[in-house]
C-alpha positions as CSV (number, residue, x, y, z in Angstrom):
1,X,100.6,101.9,136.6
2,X,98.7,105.1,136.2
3,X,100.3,108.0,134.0
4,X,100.3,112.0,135.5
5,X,98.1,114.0,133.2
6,X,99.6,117.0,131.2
7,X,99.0,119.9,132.5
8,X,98.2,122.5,129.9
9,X,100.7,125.6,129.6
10,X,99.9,129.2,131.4
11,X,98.0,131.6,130.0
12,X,95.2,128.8,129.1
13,X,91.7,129.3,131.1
14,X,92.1,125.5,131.7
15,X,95.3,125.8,133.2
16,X,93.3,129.0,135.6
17,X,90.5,126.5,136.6
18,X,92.3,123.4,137.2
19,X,90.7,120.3,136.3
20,X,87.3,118.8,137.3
21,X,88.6,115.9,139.7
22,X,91.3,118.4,141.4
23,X,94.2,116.4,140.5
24,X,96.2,120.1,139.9
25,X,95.7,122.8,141.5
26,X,94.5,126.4,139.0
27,X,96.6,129.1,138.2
28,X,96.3,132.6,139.2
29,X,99.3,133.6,137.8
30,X,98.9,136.7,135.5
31,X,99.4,134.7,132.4
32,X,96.5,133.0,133.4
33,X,94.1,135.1,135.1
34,X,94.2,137.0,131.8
35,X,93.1,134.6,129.6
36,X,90.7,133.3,132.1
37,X,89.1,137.1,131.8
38,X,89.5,137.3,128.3
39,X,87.7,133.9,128.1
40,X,85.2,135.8,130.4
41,X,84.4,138.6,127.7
42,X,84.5,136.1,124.6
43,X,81.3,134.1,126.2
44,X,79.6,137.5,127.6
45,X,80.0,139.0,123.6
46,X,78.6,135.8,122.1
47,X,75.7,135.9,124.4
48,X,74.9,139.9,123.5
49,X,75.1,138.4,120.0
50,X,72.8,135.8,121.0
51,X,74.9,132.5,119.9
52,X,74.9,129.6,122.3
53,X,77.6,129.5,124.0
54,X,77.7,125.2,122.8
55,X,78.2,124.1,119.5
56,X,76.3,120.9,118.9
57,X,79.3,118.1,118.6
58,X,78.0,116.2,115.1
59,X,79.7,118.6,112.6
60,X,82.8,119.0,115.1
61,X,82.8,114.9,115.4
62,X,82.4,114.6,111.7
63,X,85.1,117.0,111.3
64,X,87.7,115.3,113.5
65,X,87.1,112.1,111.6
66,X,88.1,113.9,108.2
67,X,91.6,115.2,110.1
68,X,91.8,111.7,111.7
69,X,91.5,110.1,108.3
70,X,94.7,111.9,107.2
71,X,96.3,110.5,109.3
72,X,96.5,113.4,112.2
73,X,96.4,111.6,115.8
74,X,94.0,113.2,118.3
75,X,96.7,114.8,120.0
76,X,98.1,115.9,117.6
77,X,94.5,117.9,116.4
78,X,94.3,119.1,120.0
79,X,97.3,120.7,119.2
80,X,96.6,122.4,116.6
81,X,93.4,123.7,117.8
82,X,94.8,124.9,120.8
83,X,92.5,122.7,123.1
84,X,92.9,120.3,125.1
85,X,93.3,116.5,124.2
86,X,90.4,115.4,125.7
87,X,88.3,117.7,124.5
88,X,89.2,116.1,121.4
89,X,89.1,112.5,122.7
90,X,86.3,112.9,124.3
91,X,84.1,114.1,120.9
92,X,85.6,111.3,119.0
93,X,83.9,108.5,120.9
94,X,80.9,110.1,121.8
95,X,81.1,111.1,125.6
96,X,80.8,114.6,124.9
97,X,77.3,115.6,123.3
98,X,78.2,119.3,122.8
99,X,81.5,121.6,122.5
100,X,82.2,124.9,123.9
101,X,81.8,127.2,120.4
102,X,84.9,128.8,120.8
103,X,86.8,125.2,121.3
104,X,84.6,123.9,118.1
105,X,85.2,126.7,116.0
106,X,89.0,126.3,116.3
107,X,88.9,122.2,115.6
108,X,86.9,123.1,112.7
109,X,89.5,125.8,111.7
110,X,92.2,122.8,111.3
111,X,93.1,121.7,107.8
112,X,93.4,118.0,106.7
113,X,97.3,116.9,107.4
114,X,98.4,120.3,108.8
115,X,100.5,118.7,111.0
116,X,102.9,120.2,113.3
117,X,107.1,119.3,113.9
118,X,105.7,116.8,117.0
119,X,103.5,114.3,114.8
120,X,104.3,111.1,113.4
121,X,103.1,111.2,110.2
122,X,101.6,108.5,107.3
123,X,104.4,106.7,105.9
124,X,102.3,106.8,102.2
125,X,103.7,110.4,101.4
126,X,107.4,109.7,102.0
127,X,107.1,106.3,100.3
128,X,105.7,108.3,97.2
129,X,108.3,110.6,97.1
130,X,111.1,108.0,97.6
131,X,109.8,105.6,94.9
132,X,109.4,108.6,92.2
133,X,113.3,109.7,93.2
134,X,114.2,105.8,92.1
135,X,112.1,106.0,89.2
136,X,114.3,108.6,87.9
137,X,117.9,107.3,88.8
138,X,118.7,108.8,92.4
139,X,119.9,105.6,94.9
140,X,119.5,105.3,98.6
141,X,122.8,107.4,99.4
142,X,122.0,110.2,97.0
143,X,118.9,110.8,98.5
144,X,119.7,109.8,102.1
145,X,122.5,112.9,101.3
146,X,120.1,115.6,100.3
147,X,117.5,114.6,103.2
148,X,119.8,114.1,105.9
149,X,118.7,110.8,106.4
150,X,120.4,107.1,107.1
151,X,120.3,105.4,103.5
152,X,119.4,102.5,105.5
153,X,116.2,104.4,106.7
154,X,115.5,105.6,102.9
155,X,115.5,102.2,101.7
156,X,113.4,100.5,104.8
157,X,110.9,103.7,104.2
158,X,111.0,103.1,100.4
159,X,110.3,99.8,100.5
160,X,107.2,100.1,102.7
161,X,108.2,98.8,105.9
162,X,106.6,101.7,107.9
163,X,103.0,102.7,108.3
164,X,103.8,105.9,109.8
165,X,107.5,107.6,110.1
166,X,108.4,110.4,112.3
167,X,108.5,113.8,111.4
168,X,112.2,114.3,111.4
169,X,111.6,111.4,108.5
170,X,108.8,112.7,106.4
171,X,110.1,117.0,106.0
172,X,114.1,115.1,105.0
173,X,112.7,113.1,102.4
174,X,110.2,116.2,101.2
175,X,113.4,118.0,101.2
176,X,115.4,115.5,99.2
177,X,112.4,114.8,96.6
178,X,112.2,119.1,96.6
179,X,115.9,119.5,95.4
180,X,116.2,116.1,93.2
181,X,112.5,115.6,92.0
182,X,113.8,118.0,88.8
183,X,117.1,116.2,88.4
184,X,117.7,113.0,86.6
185,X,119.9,110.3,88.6
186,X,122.9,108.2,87.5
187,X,121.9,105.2,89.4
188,X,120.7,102.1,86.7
189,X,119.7,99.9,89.6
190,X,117.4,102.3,91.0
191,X,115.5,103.0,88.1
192,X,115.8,99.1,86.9
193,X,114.5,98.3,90.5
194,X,111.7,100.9,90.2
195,X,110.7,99.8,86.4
196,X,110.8,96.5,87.8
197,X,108.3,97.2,91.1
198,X,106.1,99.2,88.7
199,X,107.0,102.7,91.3
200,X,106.2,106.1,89.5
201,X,108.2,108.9,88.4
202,X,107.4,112.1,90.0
203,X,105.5,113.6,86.6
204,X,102.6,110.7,87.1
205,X,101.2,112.4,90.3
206,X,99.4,115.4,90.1
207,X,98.9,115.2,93.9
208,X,101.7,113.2,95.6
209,X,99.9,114.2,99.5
210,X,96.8,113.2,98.3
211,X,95.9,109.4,99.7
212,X,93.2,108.7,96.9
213,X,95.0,110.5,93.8
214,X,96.3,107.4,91.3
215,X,99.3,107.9,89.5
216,X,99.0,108.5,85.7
217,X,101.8,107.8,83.9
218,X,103.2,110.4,82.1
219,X,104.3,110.7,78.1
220,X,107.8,110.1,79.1
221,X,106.6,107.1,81.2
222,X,104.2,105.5,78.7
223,X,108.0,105.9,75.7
224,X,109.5,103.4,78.7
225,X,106.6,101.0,79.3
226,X,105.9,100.6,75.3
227,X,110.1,100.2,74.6
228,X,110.4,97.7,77.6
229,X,109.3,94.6,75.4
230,X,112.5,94.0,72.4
231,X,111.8,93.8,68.9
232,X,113.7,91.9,67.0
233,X,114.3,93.2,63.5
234,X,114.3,91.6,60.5
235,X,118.0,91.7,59.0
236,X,116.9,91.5,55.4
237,X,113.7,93.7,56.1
238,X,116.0,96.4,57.1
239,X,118.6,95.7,54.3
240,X,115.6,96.2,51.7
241,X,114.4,100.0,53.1
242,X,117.7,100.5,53.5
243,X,118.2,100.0,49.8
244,X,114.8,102.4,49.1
245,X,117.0,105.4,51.3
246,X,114.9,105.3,54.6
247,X,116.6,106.2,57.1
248,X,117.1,104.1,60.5
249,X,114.4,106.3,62.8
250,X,111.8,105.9,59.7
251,X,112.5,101.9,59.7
252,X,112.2,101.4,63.6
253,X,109.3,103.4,63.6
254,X,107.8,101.0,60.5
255,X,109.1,98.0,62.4
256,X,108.3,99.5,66.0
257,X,111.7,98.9,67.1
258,X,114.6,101.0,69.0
259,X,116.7,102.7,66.4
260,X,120.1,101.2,67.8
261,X,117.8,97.9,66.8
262,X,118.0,98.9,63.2
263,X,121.8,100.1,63.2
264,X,122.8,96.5,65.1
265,X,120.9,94.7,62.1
266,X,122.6,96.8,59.4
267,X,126.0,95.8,60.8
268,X,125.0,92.2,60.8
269,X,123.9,93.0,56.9
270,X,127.4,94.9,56.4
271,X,129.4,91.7,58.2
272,X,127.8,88.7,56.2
273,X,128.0,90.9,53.1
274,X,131.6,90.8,54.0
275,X,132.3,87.2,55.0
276,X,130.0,86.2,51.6
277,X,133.2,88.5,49.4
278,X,135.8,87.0,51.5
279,X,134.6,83.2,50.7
């Protein structure tokens, strides 16, 4: 089964001269007689300047890899760049030595992950974002709420079931971690799911987007991981500072304990204190 090429829109010198093999006819319309003639004056400037009218491919190749490694598809560079896809394709695996300049020097011009409202995009991002809106109490429906999203598809992204989602995916959940990234949640399981799993609050990335940052956890973050583990405090320690007057922060810090810790012991003091009179 052979698939009908696309044929690129008017006002596109490609779309004048048809392609090489003749399998659509050119244009003449005006749309695309102009930019044949314009396309005409931008090669007669550049040789007045005396610039080749070829870019050699290796930095254009080289670049195409960097925007590939963000996870940009080829068409989706093409887009961006305004050529067309196998211009792109065909520098990526080598067919194509050299690169019209004009055609180069708009690849070139396309930034890392600048994707457009077409393109899939790396799952890595939105999985970020959905695990740090856990971390700090929002559930599945909360967030699948502020995104506009199934909480079905927030928890299948979340838990990393997708290499890639679609773009209708990835600008919800940037939407949702926008409006609740600020904004502690009420939902126990998600954070206790998230502590659990080892996900990270949105404070221990400084560049969420970018693949090879590594999340730092944050003051706030390092308070959880050092209270996760319970200490158990002493009753009659805590009965004897009790009796010197320090107070029940100053003895959990001395015993590195939770303050409730120290108020539970005192009551156990207070209650056998009690039952000791009674008998």
């Amino acid at each position: 089964m052979t698939t009908a090429k696309r044929i690129p829109p008017h006002g596109t010198e490609y779309r004048y001269r048809g392609p090489v093999d003749g399998s659509w006819p050119g244009c003449r319309c005006p749309k695309c007689t102009q930019a044949q003639a314009r396309a005409g004056k931008v090669r007669a400037l550049a040789r007045l300047r005396g610039e080749d009218a070829l870019h050699p491919a290796e930095p254009v190749v080289e670049h195409i890899r960097t925007l590939h490694a963000s996870g940009m598809s080829y068409a989706c560079i093409a887009r961006q760049a305004g050529v067309a896809n196998n211009t792109v394709t065909y520098l990526a695996r080598g067919i194509s030595k050299k690169c019209r300049r004009d055609r180069a020097l708009r690849i070139l011009a396309v930034k890392p992950a600048e994707f457009d409202t077409r393109a899939d995009r790396p799952a890595f991002m939105a999985i970020r974002r959905l695990r740090a809106l856990y971390a700090i109490g929002h559930n599945p429906a909360t967030i699948g709420a502020a995104a506009n999203l199934d909480p079905s598809t927030i928890s299948h992204v979340a838990n990393g079931r997708y290499e890639t989602v679609e773009a209708t995916t990835d600008l919800g959940v940037r939407r949702a971690y926008a409006k609740l990234s600020t904004v502690a949640g009420s939902s126990t399981k998600a954070r206790k799911r998230a502590a659990a799993l080892g996900w990270h609050g949105p404070l221990d990335w400084d560049d969420i987007d970018n693949p090879d940052c590594k999340p730092e956890p944050s003051r706030k973050s390092r308070a959880q991981e050092s209270a996760r583990p319970k200490v158990y405090a002493d009753p009659a320690r805590v009965a004897e500072l009790t009796k010197a007057g320090r107070t029940a922060q100053e003895i959990a810090d001395e015993l590195g304990c939770h303050k409730r810790t120290v108020v539970r012991a005192r009551g156990r003091v207070t209650a056998q204190a009690n039952l000791q009179a009674a008998a």
